[in-house]
C-alpha positions in Angstrom: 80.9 38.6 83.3 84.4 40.1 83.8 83.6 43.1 84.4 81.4 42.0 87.5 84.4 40.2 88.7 87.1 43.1 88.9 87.5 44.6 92.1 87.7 48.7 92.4 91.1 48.2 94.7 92.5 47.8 90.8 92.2 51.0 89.7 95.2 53.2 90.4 92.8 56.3 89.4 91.3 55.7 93.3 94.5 56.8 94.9 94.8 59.8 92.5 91.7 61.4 93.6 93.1 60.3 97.6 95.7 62.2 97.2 94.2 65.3 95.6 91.4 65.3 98.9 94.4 65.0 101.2 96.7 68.1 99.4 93.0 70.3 99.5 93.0 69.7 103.1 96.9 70.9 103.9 96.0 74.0 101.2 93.0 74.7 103.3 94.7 74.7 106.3 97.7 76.9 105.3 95.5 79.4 103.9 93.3 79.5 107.5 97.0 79.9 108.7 98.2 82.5 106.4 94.5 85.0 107.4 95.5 84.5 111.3 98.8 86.0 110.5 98.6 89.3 112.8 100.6 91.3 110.6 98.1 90.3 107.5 95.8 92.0 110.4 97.5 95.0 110.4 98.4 95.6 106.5 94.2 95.7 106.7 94.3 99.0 108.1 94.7 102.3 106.1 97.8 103.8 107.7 100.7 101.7 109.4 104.0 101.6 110.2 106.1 98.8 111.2 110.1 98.8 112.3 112.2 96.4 112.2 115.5 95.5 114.3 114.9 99.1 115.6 118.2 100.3 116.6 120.2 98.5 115.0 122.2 98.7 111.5 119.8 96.5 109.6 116.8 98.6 110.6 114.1 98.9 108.1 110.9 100.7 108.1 107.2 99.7 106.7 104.7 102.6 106.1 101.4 101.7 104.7 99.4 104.9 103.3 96.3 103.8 101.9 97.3 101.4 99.1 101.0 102.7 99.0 103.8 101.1 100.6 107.2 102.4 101.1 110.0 100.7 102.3 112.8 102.5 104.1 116.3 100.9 105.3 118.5 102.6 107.4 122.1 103.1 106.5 123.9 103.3 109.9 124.7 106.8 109.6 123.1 110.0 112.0 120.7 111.9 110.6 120.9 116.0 110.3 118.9 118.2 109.7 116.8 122.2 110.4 114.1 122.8 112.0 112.6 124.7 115.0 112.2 124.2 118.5 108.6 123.7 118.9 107.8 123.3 122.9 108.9 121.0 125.4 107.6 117.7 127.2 107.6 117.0 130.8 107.2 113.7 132.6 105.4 113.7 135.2 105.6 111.2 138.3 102.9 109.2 137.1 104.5 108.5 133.9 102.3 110.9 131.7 103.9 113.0 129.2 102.3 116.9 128.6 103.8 118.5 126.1 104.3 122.7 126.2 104.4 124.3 123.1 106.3 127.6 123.6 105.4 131.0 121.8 105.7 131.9 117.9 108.0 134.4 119.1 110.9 131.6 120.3 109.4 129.1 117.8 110.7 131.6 115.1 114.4 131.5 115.5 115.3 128.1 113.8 118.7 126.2 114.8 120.1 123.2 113.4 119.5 119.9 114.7 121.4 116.4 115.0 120.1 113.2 116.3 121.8 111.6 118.6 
């Protein structure tokens, strides 16, 4: 007849399985959290590229390609380089941009380049 008698507030496995409802909850809810995150919405596409601090020394770049990632940091230093002059871009007064490419004929002389 004890054992009718005792009283389930008693047993201290009850608040165990209260607390492992409660932590399920707060795991569910980061995890909606975490698939919200836009960037986890971008790093779903095939190609992408994110920058960081652009312009400044701690600048770092994110390019997605497929399943590759690559992870460039800049170093504070100006970039040089070759290469060609391939056209030129005008703005126009509504804010477009058309871009000219010139003849093979100037496009064939190549010059150095720095960027600014």
């Amino acid at each position: 007849m004890k054992f009718l008698q005792e009283t389930d507030s008693d047993d201290p496995m009850l608040s165990v399985v209260n607390l492992i409802d409660i932590f399920l909850v707060i795991i569910a809810a980061l995890l909606i959290t975490i698939a919200q995150n836009p960037l986890m919405a971008a790093m779903a596409k095939q190609d992408v590229t994110v920058v960081t601090d652009a312009g400044k020394d701690g600048m770092e770049m994110l390019v997605k390609k497929g399943d590759k990632i690559e992870r460039f940091k800049a170093n504070g230093q100006t970039g040089e380089g070759e290469g060609a002059k391939a056209g030129v871009a005008y703005r126009m007064k509504d804010g477009s941009v058309v871009y000219v490419p010139e003849s093979t004929e100037a496009a064939a002389g190549e010059t150095a380049l720095t960027a600014p």
